[in-house]
N, CA, C and O atoms as a Tinker XYZ file with bonds, in Angstrom:
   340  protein
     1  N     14.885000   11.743000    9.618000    73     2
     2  CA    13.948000   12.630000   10.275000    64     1     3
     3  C     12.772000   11.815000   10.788000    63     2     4     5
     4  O     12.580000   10.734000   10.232000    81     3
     5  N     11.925000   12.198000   11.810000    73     3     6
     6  CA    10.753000   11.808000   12.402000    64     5     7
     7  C      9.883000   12.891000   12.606000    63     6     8     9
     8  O     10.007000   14.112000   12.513000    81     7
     9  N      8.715000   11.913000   12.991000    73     7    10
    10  CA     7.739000   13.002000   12.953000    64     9    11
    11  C      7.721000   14.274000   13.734000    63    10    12    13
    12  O      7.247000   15.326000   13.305000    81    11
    13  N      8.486000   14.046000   15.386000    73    11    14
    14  CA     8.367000   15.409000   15.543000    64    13    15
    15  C      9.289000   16.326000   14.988000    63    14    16    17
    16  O      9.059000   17.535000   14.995000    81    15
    17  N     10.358000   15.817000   14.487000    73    15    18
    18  CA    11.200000   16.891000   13.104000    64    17    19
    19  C     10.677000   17.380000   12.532000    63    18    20    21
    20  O     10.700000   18.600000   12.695000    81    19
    21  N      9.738000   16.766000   11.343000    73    19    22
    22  CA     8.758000   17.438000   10.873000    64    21    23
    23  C      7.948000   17.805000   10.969000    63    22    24    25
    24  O      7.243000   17.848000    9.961000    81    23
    25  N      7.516000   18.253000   12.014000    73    23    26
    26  CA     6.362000   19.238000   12.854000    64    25    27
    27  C      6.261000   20.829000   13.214000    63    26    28    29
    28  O      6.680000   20.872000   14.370000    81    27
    29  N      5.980000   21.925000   12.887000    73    27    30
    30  CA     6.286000   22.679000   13.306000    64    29    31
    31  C      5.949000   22.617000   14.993000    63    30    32    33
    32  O      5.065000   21.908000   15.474000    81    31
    33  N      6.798000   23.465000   15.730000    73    31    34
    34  CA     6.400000   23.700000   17.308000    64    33    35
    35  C      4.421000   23.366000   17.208000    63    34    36    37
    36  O      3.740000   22.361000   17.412000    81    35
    37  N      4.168000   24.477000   16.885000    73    35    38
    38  CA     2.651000   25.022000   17.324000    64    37    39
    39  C      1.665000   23.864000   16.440000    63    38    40    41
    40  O      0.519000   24.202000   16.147000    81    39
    41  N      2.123000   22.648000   16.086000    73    39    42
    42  CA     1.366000   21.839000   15.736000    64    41    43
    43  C      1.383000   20.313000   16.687000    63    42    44    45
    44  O      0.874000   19.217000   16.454000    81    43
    45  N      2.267000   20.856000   17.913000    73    43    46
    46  CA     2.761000   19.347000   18.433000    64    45    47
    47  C      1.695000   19.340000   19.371000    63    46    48    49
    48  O      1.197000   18.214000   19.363000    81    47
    49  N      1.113000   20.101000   20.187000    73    47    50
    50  CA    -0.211000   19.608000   20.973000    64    49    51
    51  C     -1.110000   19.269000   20.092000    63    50    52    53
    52  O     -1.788000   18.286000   20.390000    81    51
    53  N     -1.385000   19.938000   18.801000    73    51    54
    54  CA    -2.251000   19.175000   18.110000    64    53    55
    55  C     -2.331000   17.307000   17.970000    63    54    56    57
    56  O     -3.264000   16.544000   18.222000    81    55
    57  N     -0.965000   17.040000   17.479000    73    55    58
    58  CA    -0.637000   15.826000   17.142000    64    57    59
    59  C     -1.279000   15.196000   18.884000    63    58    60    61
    60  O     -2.366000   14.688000   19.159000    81    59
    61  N     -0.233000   15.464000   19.669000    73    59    62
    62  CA    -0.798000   15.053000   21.023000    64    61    63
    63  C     -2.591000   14.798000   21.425000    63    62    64    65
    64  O     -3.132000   13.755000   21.792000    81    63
    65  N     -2.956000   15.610000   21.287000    73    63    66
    66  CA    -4.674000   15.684000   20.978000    64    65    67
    67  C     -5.413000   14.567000   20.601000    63    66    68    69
    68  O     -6.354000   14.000000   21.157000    81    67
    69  N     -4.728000   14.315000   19.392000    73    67    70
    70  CA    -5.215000   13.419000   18.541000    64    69    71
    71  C     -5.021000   12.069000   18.870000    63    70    72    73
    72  O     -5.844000   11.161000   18.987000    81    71
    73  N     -3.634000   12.083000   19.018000    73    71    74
    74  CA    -3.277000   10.628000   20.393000    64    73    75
    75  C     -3.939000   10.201000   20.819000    63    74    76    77
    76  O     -4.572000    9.207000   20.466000    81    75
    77  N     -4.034000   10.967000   21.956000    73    75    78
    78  CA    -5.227000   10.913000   23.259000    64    77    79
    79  C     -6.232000   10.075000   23.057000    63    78    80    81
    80  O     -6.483000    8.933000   23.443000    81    79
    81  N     -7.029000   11.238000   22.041000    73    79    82
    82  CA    -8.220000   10.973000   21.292000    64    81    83
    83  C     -8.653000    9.659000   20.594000    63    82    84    85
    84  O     -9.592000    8.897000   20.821000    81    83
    85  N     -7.685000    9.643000   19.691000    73    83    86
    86  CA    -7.716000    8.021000   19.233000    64    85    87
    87  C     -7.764000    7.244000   19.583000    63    86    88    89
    88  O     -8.671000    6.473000   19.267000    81    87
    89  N     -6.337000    6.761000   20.925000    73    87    90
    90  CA    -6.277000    5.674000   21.886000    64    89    91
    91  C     -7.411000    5.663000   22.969000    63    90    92    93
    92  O     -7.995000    4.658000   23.374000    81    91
    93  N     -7.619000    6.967000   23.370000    73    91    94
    94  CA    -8.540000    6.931000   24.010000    64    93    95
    95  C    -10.101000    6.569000   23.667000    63    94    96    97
    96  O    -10.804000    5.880000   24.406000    81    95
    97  N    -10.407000    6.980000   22.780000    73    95    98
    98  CA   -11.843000    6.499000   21.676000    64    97    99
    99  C    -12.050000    4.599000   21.041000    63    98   100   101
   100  O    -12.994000    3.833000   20.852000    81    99
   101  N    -10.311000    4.546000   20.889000    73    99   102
   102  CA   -10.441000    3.524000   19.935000    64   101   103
   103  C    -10.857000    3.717000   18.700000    63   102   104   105
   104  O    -11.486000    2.811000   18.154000    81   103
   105  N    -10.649000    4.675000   18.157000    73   103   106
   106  CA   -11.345000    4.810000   16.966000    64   105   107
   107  C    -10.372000    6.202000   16.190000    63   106   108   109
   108  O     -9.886000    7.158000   16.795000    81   107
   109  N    -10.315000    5.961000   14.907000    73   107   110
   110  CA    -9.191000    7.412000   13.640000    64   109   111
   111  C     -9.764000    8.776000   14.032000    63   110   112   113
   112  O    -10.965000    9.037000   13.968000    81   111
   113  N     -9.102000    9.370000   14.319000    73   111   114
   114  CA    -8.834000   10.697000   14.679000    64   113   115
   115  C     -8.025000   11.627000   12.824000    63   114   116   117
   116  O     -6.913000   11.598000   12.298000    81   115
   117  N     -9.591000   12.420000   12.403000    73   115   118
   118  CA    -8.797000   12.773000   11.219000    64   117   119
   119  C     -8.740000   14.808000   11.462000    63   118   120   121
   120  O     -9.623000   15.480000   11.995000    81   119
   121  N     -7.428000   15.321000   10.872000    73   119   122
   122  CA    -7.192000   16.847000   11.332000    64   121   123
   123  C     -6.381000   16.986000   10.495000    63   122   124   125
   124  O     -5.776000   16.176000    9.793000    81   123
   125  N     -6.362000   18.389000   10.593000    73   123   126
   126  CA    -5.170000   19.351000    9.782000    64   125   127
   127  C     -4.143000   19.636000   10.418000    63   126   128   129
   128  O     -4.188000   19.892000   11.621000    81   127
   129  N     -2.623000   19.642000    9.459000    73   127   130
   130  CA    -1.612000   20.012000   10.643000    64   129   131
   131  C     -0.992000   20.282000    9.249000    63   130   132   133
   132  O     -1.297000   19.824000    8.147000    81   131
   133  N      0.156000   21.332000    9.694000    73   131   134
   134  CA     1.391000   21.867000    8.473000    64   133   135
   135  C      2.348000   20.480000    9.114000    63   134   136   137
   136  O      2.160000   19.772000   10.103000    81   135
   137  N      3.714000   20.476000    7.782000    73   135   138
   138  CA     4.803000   19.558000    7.708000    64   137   139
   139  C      5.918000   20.197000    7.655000    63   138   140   141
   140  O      5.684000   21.398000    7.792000    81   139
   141  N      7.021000   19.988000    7.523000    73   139   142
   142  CA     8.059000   20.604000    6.994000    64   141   143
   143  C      8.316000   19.749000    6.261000    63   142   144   145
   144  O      8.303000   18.577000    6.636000    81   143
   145  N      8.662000   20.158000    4.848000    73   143   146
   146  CA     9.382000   19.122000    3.666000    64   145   147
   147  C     10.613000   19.068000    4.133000    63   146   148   149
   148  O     11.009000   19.439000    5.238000    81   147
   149  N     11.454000   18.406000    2.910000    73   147   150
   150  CA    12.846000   18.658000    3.258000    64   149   151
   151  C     13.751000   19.759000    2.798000    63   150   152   153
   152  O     14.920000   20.053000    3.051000    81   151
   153  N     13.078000   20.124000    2.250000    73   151   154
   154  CA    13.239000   21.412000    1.340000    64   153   155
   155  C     13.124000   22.586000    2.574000    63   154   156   157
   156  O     13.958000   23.489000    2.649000    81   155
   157  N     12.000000   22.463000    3.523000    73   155   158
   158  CA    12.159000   23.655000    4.187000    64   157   159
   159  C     10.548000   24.141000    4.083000    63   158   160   161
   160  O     10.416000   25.053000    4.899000    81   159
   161  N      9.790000   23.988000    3.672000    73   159   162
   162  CA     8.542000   24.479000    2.910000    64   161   163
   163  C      8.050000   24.216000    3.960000    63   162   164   165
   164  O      8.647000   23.746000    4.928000    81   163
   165  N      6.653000   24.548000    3.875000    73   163   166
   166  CA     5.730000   24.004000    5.119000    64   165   167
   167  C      4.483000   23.717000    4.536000    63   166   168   169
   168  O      3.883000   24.610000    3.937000    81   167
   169  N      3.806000   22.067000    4.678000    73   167   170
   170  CA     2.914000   21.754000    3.529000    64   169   171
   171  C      1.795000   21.309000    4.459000    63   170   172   173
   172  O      2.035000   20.605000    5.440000    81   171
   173  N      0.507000   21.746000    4.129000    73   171   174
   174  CA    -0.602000   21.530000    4.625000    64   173   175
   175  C     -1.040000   19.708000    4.555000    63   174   176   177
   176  O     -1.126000   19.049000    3.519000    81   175
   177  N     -1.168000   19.423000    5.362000    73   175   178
   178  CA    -1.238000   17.840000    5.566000    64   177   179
   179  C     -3.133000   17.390000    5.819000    63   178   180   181
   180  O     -3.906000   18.115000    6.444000    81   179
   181  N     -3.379000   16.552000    5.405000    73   179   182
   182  CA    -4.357000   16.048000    6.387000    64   181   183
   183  C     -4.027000   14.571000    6.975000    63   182   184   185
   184  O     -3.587000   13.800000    6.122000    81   183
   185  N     -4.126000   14.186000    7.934000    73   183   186
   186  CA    -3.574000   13.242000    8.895000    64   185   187
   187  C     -4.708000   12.914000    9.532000    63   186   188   189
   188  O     -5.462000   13.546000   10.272000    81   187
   189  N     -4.697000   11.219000    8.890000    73   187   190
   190  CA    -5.695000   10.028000    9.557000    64   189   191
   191  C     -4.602000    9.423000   10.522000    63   190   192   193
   192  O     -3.468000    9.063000   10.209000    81   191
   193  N     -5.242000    9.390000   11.863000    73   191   194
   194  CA    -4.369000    8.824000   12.822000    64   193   195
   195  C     -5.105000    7.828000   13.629000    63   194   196   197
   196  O     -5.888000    8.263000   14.473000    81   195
   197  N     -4.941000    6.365000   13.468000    73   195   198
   198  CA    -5.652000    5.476000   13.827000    64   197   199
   199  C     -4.702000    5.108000   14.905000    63   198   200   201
   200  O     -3.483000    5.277000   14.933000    81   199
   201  N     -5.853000    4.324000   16.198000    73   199   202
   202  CA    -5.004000    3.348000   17.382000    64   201   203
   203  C     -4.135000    2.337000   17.342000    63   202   204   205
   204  O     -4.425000    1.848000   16.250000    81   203
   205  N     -3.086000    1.543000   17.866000    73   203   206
   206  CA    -2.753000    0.463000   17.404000    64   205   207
   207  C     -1.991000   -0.342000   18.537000    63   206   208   209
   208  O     -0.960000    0.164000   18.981000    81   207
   209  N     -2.325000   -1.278000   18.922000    73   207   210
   210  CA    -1.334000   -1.621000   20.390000    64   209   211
   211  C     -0.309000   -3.171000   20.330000    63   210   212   213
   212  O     -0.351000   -4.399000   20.267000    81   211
   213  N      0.260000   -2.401000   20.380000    73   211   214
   214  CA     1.855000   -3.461000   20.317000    64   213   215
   215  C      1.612000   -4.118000   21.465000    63   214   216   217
   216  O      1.698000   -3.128000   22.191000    81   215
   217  N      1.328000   -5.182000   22.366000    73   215   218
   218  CA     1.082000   -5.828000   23.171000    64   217   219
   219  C     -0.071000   -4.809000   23.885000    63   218   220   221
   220  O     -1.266000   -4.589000   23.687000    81   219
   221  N      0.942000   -4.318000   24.814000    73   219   222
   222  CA     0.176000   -3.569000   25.992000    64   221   223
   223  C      0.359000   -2.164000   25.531000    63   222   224   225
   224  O     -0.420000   -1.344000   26.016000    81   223
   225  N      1.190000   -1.767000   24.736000    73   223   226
   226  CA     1.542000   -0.699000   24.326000    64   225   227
   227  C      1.026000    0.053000   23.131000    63   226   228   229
   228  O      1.350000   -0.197000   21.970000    81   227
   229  N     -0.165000    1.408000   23.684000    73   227   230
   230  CA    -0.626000    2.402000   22.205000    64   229   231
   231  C      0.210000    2.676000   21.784000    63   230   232   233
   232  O      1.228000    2.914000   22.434000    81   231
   233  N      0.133000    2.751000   20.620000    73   231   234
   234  CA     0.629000    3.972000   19.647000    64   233   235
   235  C     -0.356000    3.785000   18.487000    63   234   236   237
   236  O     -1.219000    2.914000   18.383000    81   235
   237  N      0.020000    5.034000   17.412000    73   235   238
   238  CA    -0.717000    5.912000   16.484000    64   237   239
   239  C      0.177000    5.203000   15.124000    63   238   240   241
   240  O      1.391000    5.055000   14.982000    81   239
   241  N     -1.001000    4.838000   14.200000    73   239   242
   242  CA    -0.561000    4.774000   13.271000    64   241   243
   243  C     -0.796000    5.915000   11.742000    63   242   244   245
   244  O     -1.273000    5.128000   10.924000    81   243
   245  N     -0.711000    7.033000   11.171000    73   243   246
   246  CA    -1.181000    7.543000   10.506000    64   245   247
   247  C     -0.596000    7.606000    9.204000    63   246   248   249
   248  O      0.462000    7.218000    8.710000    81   247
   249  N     -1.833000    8.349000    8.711000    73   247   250
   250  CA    -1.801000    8.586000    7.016000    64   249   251
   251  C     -1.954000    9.420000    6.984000    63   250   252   253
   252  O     -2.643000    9.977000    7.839000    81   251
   253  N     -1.271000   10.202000    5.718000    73   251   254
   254  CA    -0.983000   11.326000    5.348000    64   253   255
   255  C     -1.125000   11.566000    3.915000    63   254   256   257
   256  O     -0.826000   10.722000    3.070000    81   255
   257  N     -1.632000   12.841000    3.625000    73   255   258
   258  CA    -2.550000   13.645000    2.580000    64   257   259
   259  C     -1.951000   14.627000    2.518000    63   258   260   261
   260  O     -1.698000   15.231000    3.561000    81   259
   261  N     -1.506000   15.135000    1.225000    73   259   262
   262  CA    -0.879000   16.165000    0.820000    64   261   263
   263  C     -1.878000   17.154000    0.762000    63   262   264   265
   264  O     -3.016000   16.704000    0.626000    81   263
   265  N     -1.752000   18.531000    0.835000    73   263   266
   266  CA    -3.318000   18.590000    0.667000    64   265   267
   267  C     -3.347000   19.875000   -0.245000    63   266   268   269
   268  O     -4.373000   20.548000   -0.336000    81   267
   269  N     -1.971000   20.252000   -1.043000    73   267   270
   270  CA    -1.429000   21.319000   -2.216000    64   269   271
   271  C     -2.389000   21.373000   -2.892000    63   270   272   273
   272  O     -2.982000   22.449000   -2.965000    81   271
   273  N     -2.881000   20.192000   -3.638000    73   271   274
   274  CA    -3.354000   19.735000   -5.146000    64   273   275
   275  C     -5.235000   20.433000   -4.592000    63   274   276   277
   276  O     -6.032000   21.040000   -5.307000    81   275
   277  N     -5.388000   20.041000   -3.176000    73   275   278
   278  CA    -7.259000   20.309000   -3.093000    64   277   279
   279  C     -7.039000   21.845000   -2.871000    63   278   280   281
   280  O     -7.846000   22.504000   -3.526000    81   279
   281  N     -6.247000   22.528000   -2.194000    73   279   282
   282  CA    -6.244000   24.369000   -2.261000    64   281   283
   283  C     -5.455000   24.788000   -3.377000    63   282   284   285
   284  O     -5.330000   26.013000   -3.358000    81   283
   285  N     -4.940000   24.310000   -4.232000    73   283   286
   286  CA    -4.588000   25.096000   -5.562000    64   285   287
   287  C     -5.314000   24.894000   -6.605000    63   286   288   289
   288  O     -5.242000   25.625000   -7.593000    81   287
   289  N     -6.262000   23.676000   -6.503000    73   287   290
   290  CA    -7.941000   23.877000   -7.153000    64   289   291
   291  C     -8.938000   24.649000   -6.787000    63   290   292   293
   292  O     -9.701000   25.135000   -7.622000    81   291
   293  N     -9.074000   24.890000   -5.293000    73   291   294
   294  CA    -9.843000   25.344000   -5.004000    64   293   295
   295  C     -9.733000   26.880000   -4.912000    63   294   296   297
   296  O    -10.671000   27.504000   -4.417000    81   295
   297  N     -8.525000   27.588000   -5.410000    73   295   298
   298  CA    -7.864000   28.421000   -5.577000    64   297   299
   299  C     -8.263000   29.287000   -7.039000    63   298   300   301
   300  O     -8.718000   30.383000   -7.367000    81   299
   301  N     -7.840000   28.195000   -7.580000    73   299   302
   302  CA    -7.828000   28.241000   -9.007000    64   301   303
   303  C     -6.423000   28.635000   -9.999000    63   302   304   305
   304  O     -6.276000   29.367000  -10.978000    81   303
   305  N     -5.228000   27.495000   -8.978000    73   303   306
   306  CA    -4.154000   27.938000   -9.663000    64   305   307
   307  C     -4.128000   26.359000   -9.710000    63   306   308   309
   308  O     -4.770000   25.605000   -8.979000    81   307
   309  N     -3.264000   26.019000  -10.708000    73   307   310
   310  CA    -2.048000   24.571000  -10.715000    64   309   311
   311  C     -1.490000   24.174000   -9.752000    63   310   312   313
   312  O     -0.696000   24.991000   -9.285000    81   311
   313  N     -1.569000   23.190000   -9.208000    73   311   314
   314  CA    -0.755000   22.795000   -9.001000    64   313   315
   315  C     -0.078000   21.723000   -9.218000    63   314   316   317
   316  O     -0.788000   20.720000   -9.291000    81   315
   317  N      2.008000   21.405000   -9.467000    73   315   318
   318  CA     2.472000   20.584000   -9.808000    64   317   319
   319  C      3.831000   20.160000   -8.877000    63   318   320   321
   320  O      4.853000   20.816000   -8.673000    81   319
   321  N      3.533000   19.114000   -8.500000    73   319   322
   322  CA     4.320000   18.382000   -7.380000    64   321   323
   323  C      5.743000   18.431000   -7.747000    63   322   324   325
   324  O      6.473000   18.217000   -6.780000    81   323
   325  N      6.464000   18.686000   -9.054000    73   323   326
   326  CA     8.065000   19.017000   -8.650000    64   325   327
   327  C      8.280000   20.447000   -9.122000    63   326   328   329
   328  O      9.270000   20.676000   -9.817000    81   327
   329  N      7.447000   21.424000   -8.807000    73   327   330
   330  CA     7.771000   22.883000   -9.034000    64   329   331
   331  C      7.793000   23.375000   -7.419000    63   330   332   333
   332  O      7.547000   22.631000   -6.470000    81   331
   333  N      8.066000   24.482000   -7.351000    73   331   334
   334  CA     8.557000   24.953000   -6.008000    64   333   335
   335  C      6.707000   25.377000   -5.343000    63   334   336   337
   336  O      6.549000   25.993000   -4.290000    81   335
   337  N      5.932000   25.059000   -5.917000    73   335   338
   338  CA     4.940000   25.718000   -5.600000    64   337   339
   339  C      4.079000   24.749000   -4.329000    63   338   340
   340  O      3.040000   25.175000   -3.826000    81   339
């Protein structure tokens, strides 16, 4: 799988955005976007997406943040990374 696999539709101009933004700025572009696990789930991400140029060529390098564990605190439920939750 790749990233736009794991993207829902209505998050891919986002990602695009951020592109832009980055390469265009020169500088990390940080946002929220859902994932699809492999499971099927759809998991709230936060995504640092920094510039990076292969010769002449941008592209995006990013990091990724689960982001279960900060809204099921802030919730005030558990959360635990091999339960369905």
């Amino acid at each position: 799988m790749n990233w736009v696999d794991l993207t829902p539709p209505e998050f891919a101009e986002v990602d695009r955005d951020a592109l832009r933004r980055a390469i265009g700025d020169g500088q990390a572009v940080r946002y929220e976007k859902e994932m699809r696990h492999r499971s099927g789930e759809r998991i709230a991400q936060e995504v640092t997406l920094l510039p990076h140029w292969e010769g002449s060529e941008a592209v995006g390098v990013a990091y990724v943040r689960d982001l279960r564990p900060e809204r099921a605190a802030a919730t005030g439920e558990g959360y635990h990374p091999h339960s369905s939750n």
